[in-house]
N, C-alpha and C positions, 0 to 999 in steps of 0.2 A: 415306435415303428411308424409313426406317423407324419415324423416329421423330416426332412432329409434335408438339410445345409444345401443353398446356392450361393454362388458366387458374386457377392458386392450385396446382399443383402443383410443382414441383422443377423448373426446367427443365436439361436435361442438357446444355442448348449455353452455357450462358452462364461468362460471361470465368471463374469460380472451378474448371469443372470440362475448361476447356481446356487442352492442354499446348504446348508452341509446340518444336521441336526448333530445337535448337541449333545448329546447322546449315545448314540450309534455310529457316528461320522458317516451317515451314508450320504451321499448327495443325491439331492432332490431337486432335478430339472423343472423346478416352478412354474416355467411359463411356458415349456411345452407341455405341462402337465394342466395347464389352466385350460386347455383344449380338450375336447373330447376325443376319446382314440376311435369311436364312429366315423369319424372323417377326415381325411387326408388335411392338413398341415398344406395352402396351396401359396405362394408367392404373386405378389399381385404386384403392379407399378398404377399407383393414380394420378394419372397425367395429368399437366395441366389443363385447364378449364373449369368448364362448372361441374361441380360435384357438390354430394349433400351428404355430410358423418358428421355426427354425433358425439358430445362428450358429456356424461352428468356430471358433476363437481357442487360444491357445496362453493354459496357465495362469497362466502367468508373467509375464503380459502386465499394464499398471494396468488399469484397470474401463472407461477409457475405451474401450478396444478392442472393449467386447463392443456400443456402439452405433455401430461401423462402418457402413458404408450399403451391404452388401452380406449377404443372407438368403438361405436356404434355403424351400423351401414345405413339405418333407419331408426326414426325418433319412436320410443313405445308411446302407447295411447294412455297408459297409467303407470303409475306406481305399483300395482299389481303385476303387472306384466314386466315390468324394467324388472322385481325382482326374481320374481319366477323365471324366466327365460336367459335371462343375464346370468344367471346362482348368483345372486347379489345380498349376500351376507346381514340380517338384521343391524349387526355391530359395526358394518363397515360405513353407510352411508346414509345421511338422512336427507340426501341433494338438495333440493332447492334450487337448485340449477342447470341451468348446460350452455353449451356452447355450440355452434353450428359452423364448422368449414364448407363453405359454401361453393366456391373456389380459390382454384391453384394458380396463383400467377405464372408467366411463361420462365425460362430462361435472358430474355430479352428485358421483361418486367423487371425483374430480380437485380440483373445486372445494371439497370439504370439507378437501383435505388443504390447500389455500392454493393453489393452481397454479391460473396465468391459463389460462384457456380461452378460442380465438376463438370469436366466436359462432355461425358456422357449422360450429365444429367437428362431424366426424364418425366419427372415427379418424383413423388415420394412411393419409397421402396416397403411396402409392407406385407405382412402376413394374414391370413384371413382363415377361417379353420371356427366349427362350431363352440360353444361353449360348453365345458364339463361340467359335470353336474356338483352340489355339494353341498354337505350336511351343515345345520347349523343347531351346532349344541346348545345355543343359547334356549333355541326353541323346539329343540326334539325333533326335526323334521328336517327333508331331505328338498335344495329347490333342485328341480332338474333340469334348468338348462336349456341348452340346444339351438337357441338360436345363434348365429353369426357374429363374431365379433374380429375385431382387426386390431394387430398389433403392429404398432409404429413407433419407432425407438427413433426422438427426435435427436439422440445424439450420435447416429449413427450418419458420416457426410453426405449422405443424401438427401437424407433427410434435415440436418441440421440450419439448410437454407433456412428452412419455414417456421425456426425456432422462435425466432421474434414476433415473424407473422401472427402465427397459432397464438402467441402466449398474449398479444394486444386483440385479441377476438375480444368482440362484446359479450360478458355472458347475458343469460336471458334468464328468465324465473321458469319452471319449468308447468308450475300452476296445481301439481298432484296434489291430489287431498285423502289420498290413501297410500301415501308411500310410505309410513308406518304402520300398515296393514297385518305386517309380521307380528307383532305383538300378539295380536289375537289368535293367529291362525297355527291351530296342535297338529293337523294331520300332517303326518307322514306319507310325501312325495315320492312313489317310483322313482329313481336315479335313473337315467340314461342307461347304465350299465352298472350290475351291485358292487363291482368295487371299483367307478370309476373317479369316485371322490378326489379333488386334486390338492393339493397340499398351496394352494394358492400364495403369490408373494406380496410384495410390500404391494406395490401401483396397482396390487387387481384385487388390496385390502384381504391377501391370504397370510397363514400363518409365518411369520418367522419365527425360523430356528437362532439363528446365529446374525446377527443383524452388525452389518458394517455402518461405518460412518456416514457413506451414503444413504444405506438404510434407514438409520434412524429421521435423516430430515425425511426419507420418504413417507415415514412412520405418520408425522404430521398430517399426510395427506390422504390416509387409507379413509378415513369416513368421507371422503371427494373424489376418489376415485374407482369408474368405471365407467 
């Protein structure tokens, strides 16, 4: 209920970003489900200029990794905090890095270097909506979430301008010296909401059910992205 389709944006229900369990056949809307249903699902455009988002990725990772479709709006202060707020999965990520879009070149920019631009372009088209919260079996405990994150499906034409862009960013070291912190830590975290747990997909390092060929290179990248 929280998320409602616009027009010329990403849409997050449609057949590529659904998972179908293996099992039961039920489909499971992953990436609107990666959002907490506390808060509206909002459509955002980040226009050109200066801007500051966020990617952690693991260094090790090819370049494709750094235009994952899952963003920060602000860099956390620790590895404490990226996982607790994020619900950033023991298993998924041991980062080591990020990446920073700092700014958006214009339409103008774009078209000098050769890169099609639609005509309506006006930045990148993305979605922004808190994060839901979510268990990690590995350690018996619940992270919960809540803060902000932005989804941006660079192969969507709006977005696919700034696929190059994105993907030649400098990564940086991110310097955390507790972002295996989860290891030690048993308690069990309040969820956001008791059963808002999300069935999280490949690029936000949640479970797949039934994994396509895309899938599987995404597979690659789950402990690099978020």
């Amino acid at each position: 209920d929280q998320f409602t389709p616009k027009e010329g944006w990403p849409d997050l229900g449609e057949d590529r970003f659904v998972q179908v369990d293996a099992q039961t056949k039920k489909k499971i809307y992953a990436k609107i489900e990666s959002f907490s249903a506390n808060a509206p699902i909002v459509a955002k455009t980040l226009s050109p200029g200066e801007i500051h988002i966020f990617r952690v990725i693991q260094l090790n990772k090819p370049k494709w990794t750094k235009s994952g479709e899952y963003w920060l709006p602000n860099m956390p202060q620790n590895g404490t905090e990226w996982r607790e707020r994020w619900a950033v999965l023991y298993a998924w990520n041991s980062n080591g890095g990020f990446v920073e879009l700092a700014r958006i070149p214009s339409a103008d920019e774009l078209s000098r270097l050769g890169i099609h631009v639609p005509q309506d372009w006006s930045g990148l088209r993305a979605w922004s909506g808190l994060v839901s919260s979510q268990f990690d079996e590995k350690l018996g405990r619940y992270w919960a979430g809540g803060a902000t994150q932005l989804f941006i499906d660079f192969k969507h034409p709006h977005n696919a301008v700034l696929l190059d862009y994105v993907q030649a960013l400098a990564a940086k070291r991110t310097g955390w010296t507790d972002v295996n912190v989860a290891a030690i830590l048993k308690a069990v975290v309040t969820p956001m909401e008791q059963n808002e747990t999300a069935p999280k997909t490949m690029l936000q390092g949640y479970t797949s059910i039934t994994p396509s060929p895309e899938d599987e290179r995404a597979r690659a990248d789950v402990v690099s992205d978020h």
